[in-house]
C-alpha positions in Angstrom: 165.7 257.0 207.5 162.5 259.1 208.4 164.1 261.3 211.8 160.4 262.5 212.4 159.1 259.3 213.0 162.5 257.4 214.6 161.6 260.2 217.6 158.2 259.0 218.4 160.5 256.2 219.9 161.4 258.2 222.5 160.4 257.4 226.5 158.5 260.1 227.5 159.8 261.5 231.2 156.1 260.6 232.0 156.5 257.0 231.8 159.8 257.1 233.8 158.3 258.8 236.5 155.2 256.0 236.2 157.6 253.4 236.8 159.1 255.5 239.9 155.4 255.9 240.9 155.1 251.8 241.3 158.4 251.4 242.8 158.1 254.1 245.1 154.8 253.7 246.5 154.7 252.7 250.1 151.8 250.4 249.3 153.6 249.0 246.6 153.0 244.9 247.4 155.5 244.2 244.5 158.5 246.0 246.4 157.4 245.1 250.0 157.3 241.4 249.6 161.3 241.7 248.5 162.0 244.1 251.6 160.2 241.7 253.6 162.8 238.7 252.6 165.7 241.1 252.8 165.0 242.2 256.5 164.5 238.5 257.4 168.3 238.3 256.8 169.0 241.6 258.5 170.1 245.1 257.0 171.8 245.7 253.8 174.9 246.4 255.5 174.9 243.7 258.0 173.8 240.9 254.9 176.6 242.1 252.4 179.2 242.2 255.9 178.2 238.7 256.6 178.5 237.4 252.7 182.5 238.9 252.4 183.5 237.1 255.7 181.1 233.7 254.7 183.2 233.4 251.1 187.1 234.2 252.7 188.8 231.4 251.7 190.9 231.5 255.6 187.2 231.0 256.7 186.0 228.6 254.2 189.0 226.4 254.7 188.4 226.4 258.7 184.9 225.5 258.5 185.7 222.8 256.6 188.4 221.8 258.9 186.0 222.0 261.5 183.6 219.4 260.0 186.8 217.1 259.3 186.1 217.5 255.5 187.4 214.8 253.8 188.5 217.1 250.9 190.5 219.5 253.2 193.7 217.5 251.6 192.8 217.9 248.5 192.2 221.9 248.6 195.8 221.9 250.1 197.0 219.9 247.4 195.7 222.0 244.8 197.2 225.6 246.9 200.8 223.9 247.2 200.4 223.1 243.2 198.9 226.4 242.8 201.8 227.8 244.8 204.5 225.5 242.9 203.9 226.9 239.6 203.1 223.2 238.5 200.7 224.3 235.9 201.5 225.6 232.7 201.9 229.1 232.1 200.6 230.5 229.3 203.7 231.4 227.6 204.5 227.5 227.8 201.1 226.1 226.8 201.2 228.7 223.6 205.1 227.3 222.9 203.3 223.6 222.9 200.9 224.4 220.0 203.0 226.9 218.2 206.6 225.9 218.7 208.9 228.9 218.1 206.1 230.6 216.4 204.9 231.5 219.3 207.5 234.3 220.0 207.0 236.5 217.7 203.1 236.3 217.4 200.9 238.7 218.9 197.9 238.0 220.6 194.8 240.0 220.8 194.0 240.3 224.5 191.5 242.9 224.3 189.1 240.3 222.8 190.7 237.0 225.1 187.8 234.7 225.1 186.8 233.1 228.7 187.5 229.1 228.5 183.8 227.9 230.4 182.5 224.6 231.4 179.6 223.6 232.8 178.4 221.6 234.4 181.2 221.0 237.7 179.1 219.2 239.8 181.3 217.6 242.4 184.3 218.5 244.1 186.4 215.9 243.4 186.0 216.4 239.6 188.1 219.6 239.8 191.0 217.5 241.1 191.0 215.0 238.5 190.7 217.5 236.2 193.5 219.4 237.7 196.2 216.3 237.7 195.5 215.7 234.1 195.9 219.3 233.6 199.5 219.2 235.6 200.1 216.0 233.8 199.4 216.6 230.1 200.3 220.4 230.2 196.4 221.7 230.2 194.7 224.1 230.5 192.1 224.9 233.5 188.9 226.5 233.0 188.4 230.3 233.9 184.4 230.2 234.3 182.9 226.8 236.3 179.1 226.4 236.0 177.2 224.6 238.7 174.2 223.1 239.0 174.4 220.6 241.2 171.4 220.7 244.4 172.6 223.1 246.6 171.1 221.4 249.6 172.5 218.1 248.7 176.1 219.7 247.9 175.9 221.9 251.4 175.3 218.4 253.7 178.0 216.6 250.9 180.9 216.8 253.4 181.7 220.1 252.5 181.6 220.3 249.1 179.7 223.2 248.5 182.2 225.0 250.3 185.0 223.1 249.5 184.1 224.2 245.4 183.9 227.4 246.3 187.6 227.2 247.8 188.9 226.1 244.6 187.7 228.7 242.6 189.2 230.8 244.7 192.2 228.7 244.7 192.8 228.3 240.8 191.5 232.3 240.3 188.4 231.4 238.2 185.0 232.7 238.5 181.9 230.6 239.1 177.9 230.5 239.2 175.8 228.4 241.2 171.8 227.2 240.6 169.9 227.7 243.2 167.3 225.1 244.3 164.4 227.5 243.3 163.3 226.6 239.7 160.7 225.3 238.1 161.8 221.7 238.3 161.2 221.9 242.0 157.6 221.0 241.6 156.6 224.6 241.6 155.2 224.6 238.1 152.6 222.2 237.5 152.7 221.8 233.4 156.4 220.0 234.0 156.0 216.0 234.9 160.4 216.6 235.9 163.7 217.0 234.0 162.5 215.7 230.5 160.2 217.6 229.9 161.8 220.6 230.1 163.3 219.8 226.9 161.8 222.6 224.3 160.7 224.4 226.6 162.6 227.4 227.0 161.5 230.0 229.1 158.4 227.9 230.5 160.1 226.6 233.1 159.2 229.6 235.2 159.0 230.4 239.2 155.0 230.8 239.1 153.3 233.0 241.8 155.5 233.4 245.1 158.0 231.1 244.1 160.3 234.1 242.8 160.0 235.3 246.6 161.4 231.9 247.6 163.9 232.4 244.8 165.3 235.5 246.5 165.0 234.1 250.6 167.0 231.2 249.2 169.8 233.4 247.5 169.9 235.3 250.7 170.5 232.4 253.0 173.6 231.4 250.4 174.7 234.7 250.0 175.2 235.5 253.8 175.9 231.9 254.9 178.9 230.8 252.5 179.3 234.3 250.1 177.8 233.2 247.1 176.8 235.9 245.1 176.5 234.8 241.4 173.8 232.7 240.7 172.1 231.4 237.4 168.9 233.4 237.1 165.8 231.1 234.6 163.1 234.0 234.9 162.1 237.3 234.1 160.5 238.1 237.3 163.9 236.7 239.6 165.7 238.6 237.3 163.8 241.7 238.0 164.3 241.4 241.8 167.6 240.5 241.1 168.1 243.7 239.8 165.8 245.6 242.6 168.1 243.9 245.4 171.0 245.3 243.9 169.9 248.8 243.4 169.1 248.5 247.4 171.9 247.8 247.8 173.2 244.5 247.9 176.2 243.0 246.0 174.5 239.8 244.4 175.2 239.0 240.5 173.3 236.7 238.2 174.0 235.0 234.8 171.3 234.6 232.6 170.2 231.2 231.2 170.3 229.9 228.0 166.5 228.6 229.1 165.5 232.3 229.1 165.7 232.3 225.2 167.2 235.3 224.3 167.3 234.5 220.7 167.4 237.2 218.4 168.7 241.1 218.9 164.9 242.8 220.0 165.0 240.1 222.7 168.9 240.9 223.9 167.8 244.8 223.6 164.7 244.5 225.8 167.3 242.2 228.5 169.6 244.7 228.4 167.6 247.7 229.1 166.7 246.3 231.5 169.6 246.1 233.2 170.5 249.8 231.9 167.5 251.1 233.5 168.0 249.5 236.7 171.7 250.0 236.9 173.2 252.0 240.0 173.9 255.3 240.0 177.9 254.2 239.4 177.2 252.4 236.2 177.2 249.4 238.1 174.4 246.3 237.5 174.0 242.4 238.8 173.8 241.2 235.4 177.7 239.9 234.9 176.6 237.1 231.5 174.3 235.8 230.1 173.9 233.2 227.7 172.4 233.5 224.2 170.0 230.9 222.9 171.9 227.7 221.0 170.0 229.1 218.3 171.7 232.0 217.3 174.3 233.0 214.4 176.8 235.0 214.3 175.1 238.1 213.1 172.6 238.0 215.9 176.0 237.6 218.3 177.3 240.5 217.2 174.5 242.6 217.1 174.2 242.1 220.8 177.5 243.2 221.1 176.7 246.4 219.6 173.4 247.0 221.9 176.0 246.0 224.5 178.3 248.7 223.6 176.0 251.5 222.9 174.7 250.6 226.9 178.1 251.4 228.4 178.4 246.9 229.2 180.9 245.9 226.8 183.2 245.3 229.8 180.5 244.3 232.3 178.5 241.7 230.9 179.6 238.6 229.3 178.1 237.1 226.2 178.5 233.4 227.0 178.0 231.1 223.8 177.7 227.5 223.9 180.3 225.7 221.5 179.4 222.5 223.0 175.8 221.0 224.7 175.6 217.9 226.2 175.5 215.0 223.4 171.5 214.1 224.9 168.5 215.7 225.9 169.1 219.2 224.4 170.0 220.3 221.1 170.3 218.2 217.3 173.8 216.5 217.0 176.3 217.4 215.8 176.2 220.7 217.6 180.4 222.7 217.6 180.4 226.6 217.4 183.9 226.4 217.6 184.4 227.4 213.9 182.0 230.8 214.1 183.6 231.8 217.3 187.0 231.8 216.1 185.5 234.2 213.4 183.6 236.5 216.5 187.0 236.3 218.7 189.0 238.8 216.2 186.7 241.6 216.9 184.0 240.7 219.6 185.2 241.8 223.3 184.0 239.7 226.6 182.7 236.4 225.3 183.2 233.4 227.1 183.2 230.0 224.9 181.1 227.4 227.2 181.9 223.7 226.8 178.8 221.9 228.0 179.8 218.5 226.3 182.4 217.2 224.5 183.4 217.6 220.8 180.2 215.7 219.5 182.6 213.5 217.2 184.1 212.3 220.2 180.7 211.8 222.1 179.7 209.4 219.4 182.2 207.1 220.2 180.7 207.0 224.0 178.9 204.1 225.6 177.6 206.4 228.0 178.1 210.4 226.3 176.9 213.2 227.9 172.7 213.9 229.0 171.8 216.9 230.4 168.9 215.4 232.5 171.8 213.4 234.8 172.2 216.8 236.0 169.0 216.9 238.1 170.1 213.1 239.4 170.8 213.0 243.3 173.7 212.0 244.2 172.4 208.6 245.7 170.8 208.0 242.3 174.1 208.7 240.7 175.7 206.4 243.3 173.3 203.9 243.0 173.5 203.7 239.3 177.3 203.4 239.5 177.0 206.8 236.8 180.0 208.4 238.9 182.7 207.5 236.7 180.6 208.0 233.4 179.7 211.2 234.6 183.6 212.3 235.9 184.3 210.9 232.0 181.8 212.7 230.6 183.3 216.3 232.1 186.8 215.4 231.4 185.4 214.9 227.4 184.1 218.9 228.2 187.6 219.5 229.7 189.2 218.4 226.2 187.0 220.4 224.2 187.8 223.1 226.2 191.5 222.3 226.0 190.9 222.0 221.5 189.1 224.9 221.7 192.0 227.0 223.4 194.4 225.2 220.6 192.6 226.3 217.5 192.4 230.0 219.4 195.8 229.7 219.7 196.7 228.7 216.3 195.5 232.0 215.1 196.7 234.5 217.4 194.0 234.7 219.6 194.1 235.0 223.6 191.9 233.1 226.3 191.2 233.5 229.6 192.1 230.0 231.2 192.4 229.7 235.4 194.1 233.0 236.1 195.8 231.8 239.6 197.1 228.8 237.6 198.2 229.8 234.4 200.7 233.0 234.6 
């Protein structure tokens, strides 16, 4: 390769100090606006204080408690099960699918893939899913995706913090959608759910919308501790990154809606986050999820880019093995097969089950459709859709469960509910 003219790509210290120039500048608008919403919530110290208290689980439980949750026995339930060792361990759960196998096989943990679903939109499907887990000898996820309404779930009884309790609970981490997107009216070329279908990285938080974006992640954050939330945008994901270098302890996933689709478009995201990263190493950016669209190849180079930018054990490539059997992507869509392949030699990948195996989805009166996830709950109600829907999770919940077997089956570790599964 010509070495001359590879070094022409190099940044010149002039455009650095450019960039520094705009970020710097006391007139900058672009910076002000976000200090603006940051002081509305008080100082960095006193915001990130208040978010550690809001998300203690001692504190979560008596708030809710306090309100006479409804799902107050259920949360205690799941702690006493937790605390019972009625789950299976993972020593067990490998002995199922292996028989005596399973003792002298070695697992590759360096590479263990997350187990992800998404979407967990109501509290009460984690306890359903949780007895049939006890019950059949299952496995519990170790990444939950929400995208529920966060207003809606904050005045459901408790069940926005009641969720949160249970991740804590069953030792799995979680992200939650904020309310600011561009199905919220805010952009003006989408009529509402369907028709964001195909349009990837339109949906958009247009003009001071990604302001609103930040306020509302603020109130969360320091109200109830929520500090990973799913990020659609490339300005929101910019301020997500300028909050943090302030300062503040937020994370963000990246959506599959942002279209990251092919290794210049993963390089330019993850720069990104390099050149915004804190002094420590540190950044927000904790996953983010590749376009259904991608192959293997693509996968792995962005593992590489990953590498190279010191991530490979901060950020988490989340692939979709399953999507929703409506509304999203051509059917039959499984990945499982090419992420056995990537799990012998690609670290920090999570496998996200967003529908069920699609052969089994077939066979459904009412299978899977992304757009139910923008339903309220009274519409869902209404509708009678809450048992279809709690079906439709617990098909996720098997795939989920078949793609931990065929892992399994060729010596290759997961990351299930880490509190449950020992």
């Amino acid at each position: 390769m010509d070495t001359k003219l590879r070094k022409q790509l190099k940044i010149p210290a002039s455009n650095l100090a450019a960039i520094n120039d705009l970020l710097l500048d006391p007139k900058s608008k672009l910076v002000n606006d976000v200090l603006k919403v940051i002081a509305k919530h008080g100082t960095i110290d006193e915001i990130n204080r208040q978010s550690e208290e809001a998300r203690q689980l001692p504190n979560l439980m008596r708030r809710l408690r306090e309100m006479n949750s409804p799902y107050v026995p259920d949360l205690e339930w799941l702690l006493q099960q937790r605390n019972n060792g009625a789950f299976i361990s993972v020593a067990d759960y490998r002995r199922k699918v292996l028989g005596d196998a399973a003792a002298t096989m070695k697992f590759k943990k360096a590479n263990a893939v997350t187990l992800e679903i998404s979407a967990f939109q109501y509290f009460p499907w984690i306890i359903a899913e949780a007895k049939q887990a006890i019950a059949k000898g299952e496995l519990m996820p170790g990444r939950f995706i929400r995208v529920r309404y966060m207003k809606e779930s904050e005045s459901d009884q408790g069940d926005l913090l009641a969720g949160m309790a249970a991740m804590q609970i069953v030792g799995a981490s979680y992200v939650d959608t904020l309310d600011t997107k561009g199905t919220d009216g805010s952009n003006v070329h989408l009529g509402g759910a369907d028709t964001i279908t195909g349009y990837f990285g339109g949906i958009g938080e247009p003009n001071d919308y990604a302001l609103k974006w930040l306020d509302e992640f603020l109130y969360y954050y320091t109200h109830y501790g929520i500090y990973q939330v799913l990020n659609i945008n490339a300005g929101t994901i910019l301020i997500g990154y300028l909050v943090h270098r302030l300062g503040i302890n937020n994370e963000f996933k990246i959506s599959v809606f942002v279209g990251n689709d092919n290794p210049y478009f993963i390089a330019s995201t993850l720069m990104l986050a390099k050149l915004f990263a804190r002094p420590d190493g540190t950044t927000p950016l904790i996953g983010f999820n590749l376009s259904n669209s991608v192959d293997n190849c693509t996968i792995e180079a962005a593992a590489d880019i990953r590498k190279k930018l010191g991530f490979e054990d901060v950020v988490r490539i989340e692939h979709h093995i399953t999507e929703t059997y409506k509304s999203i992507v051509r059917q039959p869509y499984n990945r499982r097969a090419e992420l056995m392949e990537l799990a012998t030699h690609v670290k920090n990948i999570s496998a996200k089950h967003e529908g069920g195996d699609p052969e089994v989805e077939a066979t459904r009166e009412h299978p899977s459709n992304i757009l139910e996830y923008f339903l309220p709950k009274v519409e869902v109600e209404a509708k009678g859709l809450m048992p279809v829907l709690l079906a439709n999770y617990m098909d996720k919940h098997a795939a989920l469960n078949h793609t931990a077997e065929e892992l399994t089956k060729r010596g290759l570790a997961f990351i299930a509910a880490r509190n449950l599964h020992k």
